[in-house]
C-alpha positions in Angstrom: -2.0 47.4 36.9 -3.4 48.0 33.7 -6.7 50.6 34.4 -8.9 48.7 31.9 -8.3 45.7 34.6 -9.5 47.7 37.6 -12.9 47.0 39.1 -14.6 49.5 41.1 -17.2 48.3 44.1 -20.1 49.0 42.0 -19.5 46.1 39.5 -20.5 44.0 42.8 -23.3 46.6 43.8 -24.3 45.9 40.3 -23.8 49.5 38.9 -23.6 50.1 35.7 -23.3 53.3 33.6 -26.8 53.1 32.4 -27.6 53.1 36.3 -25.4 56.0 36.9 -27.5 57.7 34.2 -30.7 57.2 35.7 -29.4 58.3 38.9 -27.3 61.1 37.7 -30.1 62.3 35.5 -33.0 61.9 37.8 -31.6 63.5 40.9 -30.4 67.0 39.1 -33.9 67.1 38.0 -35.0 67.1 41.5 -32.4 69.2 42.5 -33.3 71.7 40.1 -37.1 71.7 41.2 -35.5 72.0 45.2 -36.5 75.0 46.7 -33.0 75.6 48.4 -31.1 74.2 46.3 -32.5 74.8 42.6 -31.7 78.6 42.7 -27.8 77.9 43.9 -27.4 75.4 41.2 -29.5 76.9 38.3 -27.5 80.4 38.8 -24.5 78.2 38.3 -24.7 76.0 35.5 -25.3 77.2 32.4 -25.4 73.9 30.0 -26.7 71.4 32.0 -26.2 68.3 29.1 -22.4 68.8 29.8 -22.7 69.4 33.5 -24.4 65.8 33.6 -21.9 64.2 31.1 -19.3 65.6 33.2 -21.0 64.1 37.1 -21.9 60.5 35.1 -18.0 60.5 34.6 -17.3 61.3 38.4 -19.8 58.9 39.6 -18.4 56.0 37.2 -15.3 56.9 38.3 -16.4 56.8 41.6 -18.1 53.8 41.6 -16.6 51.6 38.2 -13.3 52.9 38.5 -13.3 54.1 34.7 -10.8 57.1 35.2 -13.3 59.0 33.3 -13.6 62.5 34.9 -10.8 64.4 35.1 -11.6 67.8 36.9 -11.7 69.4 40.4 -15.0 69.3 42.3 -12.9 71.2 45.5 -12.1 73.9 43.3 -15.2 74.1 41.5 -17.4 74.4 44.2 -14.8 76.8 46.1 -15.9 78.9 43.1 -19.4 79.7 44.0 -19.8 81.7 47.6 -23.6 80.7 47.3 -22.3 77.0 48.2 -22.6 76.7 52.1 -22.4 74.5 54.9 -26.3 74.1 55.4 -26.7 72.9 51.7 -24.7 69.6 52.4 -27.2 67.8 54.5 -30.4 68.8 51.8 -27.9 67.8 49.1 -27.4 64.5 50.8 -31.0 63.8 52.0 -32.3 64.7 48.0 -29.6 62.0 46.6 -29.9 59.0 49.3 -33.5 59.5 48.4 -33.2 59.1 44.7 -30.5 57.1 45.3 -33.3 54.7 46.9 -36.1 55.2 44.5 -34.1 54.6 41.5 -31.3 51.8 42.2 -31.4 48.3 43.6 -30.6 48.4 47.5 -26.7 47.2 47.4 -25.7 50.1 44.6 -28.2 52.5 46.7 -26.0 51.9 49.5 -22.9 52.1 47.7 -24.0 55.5 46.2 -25.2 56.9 49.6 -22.2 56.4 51.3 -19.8 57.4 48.6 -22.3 60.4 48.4 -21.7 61.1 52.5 -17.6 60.8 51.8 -17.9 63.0 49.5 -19.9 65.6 51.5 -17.6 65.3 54.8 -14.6 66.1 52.3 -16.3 68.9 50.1 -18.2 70.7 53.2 -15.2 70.6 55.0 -12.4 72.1 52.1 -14.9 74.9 51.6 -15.0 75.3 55.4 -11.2 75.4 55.8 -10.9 77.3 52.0 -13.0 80.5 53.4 -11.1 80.4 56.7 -14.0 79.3 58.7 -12.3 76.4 60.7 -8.4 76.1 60.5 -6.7 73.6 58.6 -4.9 70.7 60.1 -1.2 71.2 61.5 1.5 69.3 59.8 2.8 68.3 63.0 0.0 65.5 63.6 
């Protein structure tokens, strides 16, 4: 199928990239001001504009389908040691907040629980990446 024919579940939501913007855009800013987690993130970007080009391509990829970003976010996280376990559920709780103050309630929801995906996956890569639970046998 022809990728300019694909919809993503946000055109339903009734996301749109101007959305993804706001959200984008607004929760960095928040996250930045975080007590926990400003320090961890302003240590490790260093031009913010193309860090939040780069995550409104991930979230309309995420959510419109667009095919937009092209990158790693395992590996790139995998990168900083500063990154752990604990940060996950302050991460989550900062964007389904924003998430909430800044979209309608259907894209909210859609965000929020891509957002919680995401988390399970990232938190538990790192985990198995650094050797701190095993990874899963081929033999299931």
């Amino acid at each position: 199928m022809d990728a300019r024919l694909r919809v993503g579940p946000g055109v339903a939501a009734g996301v749109d990239e101007a959305m993804i913007r706001t959200l984008v855009h607004t929760f960095y800013g928040r996250v930045r001001q975080d007590a926990v987690l400003g320090p961890i993130f302003n240590a490790a970007i260093h031009d913010w504009d193309e860090h939040l080009a780069k995550l409104c391509d991930f979230w309309s990829s995420v959510t419109l389908m667009t095919g937009r970003f092209k990158g790693s976010p395992m590996a790139a996280h995998a990168r900083n040691p500063q990154i752990r376990d604990e940060h996950f559920p302050i991460w989550l709780a900062l964007f389904e907040k924003t998430a909430r103050d800044v979209c309608p309630p259907k894209a909210a929801d859609l965000f929020v629980e891509r957002s919680r995906m995401i988390g399970r996956s990232l938190s538990l890569g790192l985990a198995v990446g650094r050797g701190e639970i095993p990874p899963l046998s081929a033999d299931l």
